[in-house]
C-alpha positions as CSV (number, residue, x, y, z in Angstrom):
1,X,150.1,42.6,50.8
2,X,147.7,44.8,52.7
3,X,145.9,47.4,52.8
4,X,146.9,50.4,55.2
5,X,145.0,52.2,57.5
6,X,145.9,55.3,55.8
7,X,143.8,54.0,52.8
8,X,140.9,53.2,55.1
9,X,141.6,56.6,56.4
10,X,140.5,57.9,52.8
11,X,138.2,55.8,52.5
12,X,135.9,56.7,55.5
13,X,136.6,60.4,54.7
14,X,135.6,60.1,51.0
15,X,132.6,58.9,51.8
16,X,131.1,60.4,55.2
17,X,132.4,64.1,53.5
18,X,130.0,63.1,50.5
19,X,127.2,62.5,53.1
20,X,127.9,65.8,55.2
21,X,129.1,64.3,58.4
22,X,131.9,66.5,58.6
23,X,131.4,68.9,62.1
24,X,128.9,69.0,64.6
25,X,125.6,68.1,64.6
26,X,124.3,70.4,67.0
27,X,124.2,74.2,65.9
28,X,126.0,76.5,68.6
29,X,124.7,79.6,67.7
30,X,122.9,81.8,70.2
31,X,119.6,81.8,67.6
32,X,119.1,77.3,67.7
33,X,121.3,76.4,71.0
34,X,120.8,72.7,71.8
35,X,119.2,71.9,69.0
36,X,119.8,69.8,66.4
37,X,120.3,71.2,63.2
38,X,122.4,68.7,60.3
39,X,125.2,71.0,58.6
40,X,123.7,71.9,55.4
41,X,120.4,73.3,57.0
42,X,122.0,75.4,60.0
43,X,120.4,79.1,59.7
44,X,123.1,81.6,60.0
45,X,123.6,83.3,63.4
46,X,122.9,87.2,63.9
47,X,126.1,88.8,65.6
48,X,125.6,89.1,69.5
49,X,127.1,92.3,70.7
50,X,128.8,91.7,73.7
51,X,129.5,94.6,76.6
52,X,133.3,95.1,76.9
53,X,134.6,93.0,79.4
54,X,136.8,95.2,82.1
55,X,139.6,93.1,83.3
56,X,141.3,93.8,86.4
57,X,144.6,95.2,86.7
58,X,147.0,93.5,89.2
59,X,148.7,95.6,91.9
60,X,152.5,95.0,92.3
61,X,153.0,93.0,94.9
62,X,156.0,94.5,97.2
63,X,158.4,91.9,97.5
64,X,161.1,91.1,100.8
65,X,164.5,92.9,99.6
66,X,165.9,88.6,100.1
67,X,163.3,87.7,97.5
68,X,164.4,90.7,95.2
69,X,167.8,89.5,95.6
70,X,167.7,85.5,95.1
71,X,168.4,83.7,92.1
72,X,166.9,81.1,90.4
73,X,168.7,78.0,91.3
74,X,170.5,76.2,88.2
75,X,169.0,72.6,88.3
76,X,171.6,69.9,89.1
77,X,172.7,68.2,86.3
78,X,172.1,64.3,86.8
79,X,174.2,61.3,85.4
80,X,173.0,59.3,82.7
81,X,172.6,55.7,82.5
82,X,175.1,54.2,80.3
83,X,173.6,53.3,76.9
84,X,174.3,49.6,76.5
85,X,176.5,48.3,73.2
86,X,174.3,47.2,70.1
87,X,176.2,44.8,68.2
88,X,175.9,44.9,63.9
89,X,173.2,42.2,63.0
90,X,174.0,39.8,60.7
91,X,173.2,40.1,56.9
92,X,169.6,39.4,55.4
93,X,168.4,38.8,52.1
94,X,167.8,42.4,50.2
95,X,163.8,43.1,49.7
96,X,162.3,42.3,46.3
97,X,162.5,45.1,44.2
98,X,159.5,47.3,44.0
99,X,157.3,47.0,41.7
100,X,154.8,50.3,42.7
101,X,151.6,51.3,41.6
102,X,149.3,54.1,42.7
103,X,145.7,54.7,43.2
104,X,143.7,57.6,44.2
105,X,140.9,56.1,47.2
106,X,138.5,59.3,46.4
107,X,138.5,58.6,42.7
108,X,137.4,55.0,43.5
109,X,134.5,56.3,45.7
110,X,133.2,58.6,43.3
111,X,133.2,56.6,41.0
112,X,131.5,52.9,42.7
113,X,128.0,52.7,42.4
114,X,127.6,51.1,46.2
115,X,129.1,54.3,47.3
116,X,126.5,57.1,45.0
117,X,123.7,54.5,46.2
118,X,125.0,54.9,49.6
119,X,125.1,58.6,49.3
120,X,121.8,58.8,47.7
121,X,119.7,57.1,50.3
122,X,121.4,58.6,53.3
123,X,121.2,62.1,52.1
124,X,117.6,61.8,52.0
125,X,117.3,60.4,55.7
126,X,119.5,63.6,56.8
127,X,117.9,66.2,54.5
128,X,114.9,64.9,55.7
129,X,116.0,65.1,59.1
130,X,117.0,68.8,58.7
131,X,114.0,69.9,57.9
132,X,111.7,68.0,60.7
133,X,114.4,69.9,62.9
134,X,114.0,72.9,61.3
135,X,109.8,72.4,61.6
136,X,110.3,71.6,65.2
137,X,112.3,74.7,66.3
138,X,109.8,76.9,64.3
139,X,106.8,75.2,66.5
140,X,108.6,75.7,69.8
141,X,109.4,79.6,69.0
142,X,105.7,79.9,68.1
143,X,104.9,78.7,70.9
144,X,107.6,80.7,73.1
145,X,106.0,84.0,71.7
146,X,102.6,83.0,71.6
147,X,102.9,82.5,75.8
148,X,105.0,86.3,75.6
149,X,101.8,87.8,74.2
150,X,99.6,86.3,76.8
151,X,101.5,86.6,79.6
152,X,100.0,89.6,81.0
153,X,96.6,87.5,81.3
154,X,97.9,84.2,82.9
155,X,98.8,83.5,86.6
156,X,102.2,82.9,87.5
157,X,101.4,79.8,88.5
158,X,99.8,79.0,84.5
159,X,103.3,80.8,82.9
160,X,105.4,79.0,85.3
161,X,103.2,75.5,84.1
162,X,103.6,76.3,80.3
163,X,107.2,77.5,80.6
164,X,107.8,73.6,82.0
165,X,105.7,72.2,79.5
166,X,107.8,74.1,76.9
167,X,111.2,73.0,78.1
168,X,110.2,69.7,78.2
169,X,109.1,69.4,74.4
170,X,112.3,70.9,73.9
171,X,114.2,68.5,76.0
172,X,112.0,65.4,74.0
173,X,112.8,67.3,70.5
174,X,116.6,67.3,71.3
175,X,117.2,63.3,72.1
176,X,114.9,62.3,69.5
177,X,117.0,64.3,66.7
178,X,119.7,62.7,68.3
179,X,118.7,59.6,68.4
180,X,117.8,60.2,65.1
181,X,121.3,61.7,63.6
182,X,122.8,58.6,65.3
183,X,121.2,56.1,63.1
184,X,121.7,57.7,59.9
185,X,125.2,58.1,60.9
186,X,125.6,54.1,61.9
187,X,123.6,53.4,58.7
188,X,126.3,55.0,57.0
189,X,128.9,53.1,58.7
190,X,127.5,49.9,57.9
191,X,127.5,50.9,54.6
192,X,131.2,52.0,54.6
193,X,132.5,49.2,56.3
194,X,131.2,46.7,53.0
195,X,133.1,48.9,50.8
196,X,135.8,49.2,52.6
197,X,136.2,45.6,53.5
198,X,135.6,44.8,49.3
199,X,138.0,47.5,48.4
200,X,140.4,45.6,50.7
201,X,140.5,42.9,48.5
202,X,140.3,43.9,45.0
203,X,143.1,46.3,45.6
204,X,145.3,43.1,46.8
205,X,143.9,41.7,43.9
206,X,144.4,44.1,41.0
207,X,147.7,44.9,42.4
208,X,149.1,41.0,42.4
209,X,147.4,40.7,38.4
210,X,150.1,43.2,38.0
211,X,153.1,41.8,40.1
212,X,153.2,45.1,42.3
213,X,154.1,44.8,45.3
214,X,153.7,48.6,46.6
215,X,150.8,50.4,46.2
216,X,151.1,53.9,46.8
217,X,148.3,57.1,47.3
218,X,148.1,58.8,44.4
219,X,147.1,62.3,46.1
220,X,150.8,61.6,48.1
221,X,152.8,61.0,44.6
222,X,154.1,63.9,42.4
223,X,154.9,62.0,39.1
224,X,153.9,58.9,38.1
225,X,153.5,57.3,34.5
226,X,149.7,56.0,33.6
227,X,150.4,52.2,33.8
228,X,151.0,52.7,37.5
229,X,147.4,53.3,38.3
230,X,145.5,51.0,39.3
231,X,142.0,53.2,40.4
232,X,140.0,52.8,37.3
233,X,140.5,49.3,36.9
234,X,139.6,48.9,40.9
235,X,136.6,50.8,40.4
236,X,135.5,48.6,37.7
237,X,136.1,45.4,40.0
238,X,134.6,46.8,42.8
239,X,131.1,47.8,40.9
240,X,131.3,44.2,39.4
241,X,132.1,43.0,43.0
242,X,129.7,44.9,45.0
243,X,127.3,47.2,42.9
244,X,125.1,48.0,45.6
245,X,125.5,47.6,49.8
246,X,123.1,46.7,52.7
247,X,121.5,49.9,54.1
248,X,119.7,49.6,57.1
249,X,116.1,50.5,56.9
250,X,115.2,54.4,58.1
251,X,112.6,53.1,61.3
252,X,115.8,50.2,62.1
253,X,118.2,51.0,64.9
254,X,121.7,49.5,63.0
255,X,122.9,49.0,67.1
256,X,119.5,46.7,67.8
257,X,120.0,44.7,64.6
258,X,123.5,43.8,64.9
259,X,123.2,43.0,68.5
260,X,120.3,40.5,67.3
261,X,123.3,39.0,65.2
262,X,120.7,39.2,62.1
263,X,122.6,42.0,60.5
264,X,122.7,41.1,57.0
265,X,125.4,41.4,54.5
266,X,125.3,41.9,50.5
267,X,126.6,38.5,50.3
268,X,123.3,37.1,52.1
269,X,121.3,39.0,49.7
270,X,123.0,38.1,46.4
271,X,123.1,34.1,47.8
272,X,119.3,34.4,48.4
273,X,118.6,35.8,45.2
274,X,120.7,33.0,43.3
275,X,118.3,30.4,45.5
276,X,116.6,27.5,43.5
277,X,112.6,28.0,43.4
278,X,110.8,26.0,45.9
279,X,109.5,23.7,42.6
280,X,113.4,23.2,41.6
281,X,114.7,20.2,43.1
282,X,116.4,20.1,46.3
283,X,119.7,18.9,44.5
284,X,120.1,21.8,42.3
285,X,122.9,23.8,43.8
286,X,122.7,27.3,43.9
287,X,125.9,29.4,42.1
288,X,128.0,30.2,44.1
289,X,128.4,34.5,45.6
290,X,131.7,36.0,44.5
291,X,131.6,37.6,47.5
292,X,132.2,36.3,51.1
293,X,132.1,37.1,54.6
294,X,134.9,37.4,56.8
């Protein structure tokens, strides 16, 4: 038994709505073009009036009295292949009955404490992220009017200098918000993939404990009876499982570190936790991590 890509489907939805990454993360309004500005923090856009637009209105075109006149041509109707002859296949043994159970992915999320931790620290990193952006395109404005009012004192030549200074902070500002959405968006990746990995597993798990052997989405089922779902007691194991996930630092690039193949996984940290004291002898074996890469 697996589980489907639907249910990583909700999985990865759950958790990256929780965390705001659900549009664009550049603002397209007229007011903050090319900047970046995360989703919760976007300033609302003043309507642009725009001058009606005249369209042109095509001339009739005089046709030749033969062109008036001819037809379209009916296509030609083509022969089809013969379909070759499928013969019956011979009888198989019946599937197992089904034995179905249903669970409810979101509920799961909300309720794991790797996901809330998850959600905790990265909506700091983006709210944080929001408001340097926010910060940055009030300082370039500033600076935009502040070059208006002293125009009429300045050589072209010094406007035409500042103008290019200007465009080039802005240019600096917009790859390093970038840069800097991109991490926090990887971070939460990493994060997602260890709970969606673990979820993987305890759902195969909880669902054999209870001889099913379909395990349905619960938002996709219009009646079922309460011993058919499973998502409390997966939420449970999970949080026993994994109570808390690897989050890459804010200043760490999560493409650098897992090129370095040093990318750590909850299952390093628990095993070096459970490590011996350097005074213990070397013989004493460390328990053993429930958890395990793959």
């Amino acid at each position: 038994m697996s589980l489907s890509s639907g249910a990583r489907f909700f999985v990865a939805a759950a958790f990256m709505t929780s965390l705001g990454f659900g549009g664009a993360a550049q603002a397209q309004s007229s007011g903050n073009s090319g900047w970046f500005v995360p989703k919760t923090a976007q300033p609302q856009a003043a309507p642009v009036a725009r001058a009606p637009r005249r369209v042109p209105v095509p001339q009739p075109v005089e046709s030749e009295p033969d062109e008036q006149m001819q037809q379209p041509e009916t296509p030609p109707v083509l022969p089809a292949p013969p379909i070759p002859d499928s013969p019956d296949l011979p009888k198989g043994a019946p599937p197992p009955a089904a034995a179905i159970g249903v669970i409810s992915i979101p509920g799961v999320m909300r309720i794991s404490t790797a996901a809330e931790e998850a959600q905790r620290v990265l909506g700091q990193r983006r709210d944080k992220l929001a408001a340097a952006a926010q910060k940055e395109q009030a300082g370039w404005r500033n600076e935009q009017q502040k070059l208006q009012d002293e125009a009429r004192s300045l050589t072209s030549e010094q406007i035409q200098l500042r103008e290019r200074h200007l465009q080039e902070r802005r240019a600096r500002a917009q790859r390093d918000f970038a840069n800097r959405a991109r991490i926090i968006q990887e971070a939460a990746t990493v994060s997602l993939n260890q709970i969606e990995r673990e979820l993987v597993r305890i759902v195969r798990q909880v669902a054999a404990s209870h001889s099913m052997n379909l395990v349905l989405h619960s938002e996709q089922v219009a009646l079922h009876v309460d011993g058919q779902d499973i998502t409390q007691e997966t939420a449970r194991q999970l949080n026993k499982v994994l109570p808390h996930v690897f989050i890459p630092d804010e200043s760490v690039d999560p493409e650098v570190l897992a090129k370095s193949g040093k990318m750590p996984t909850t299952a390093d940290e628990e095993r070096a936790d459970q490590q011996p004291p350097a005074s213990a002898p070397a013989s004493a074996p460390a328990s053993t991590s429930i958890l395990r890469t793959h």
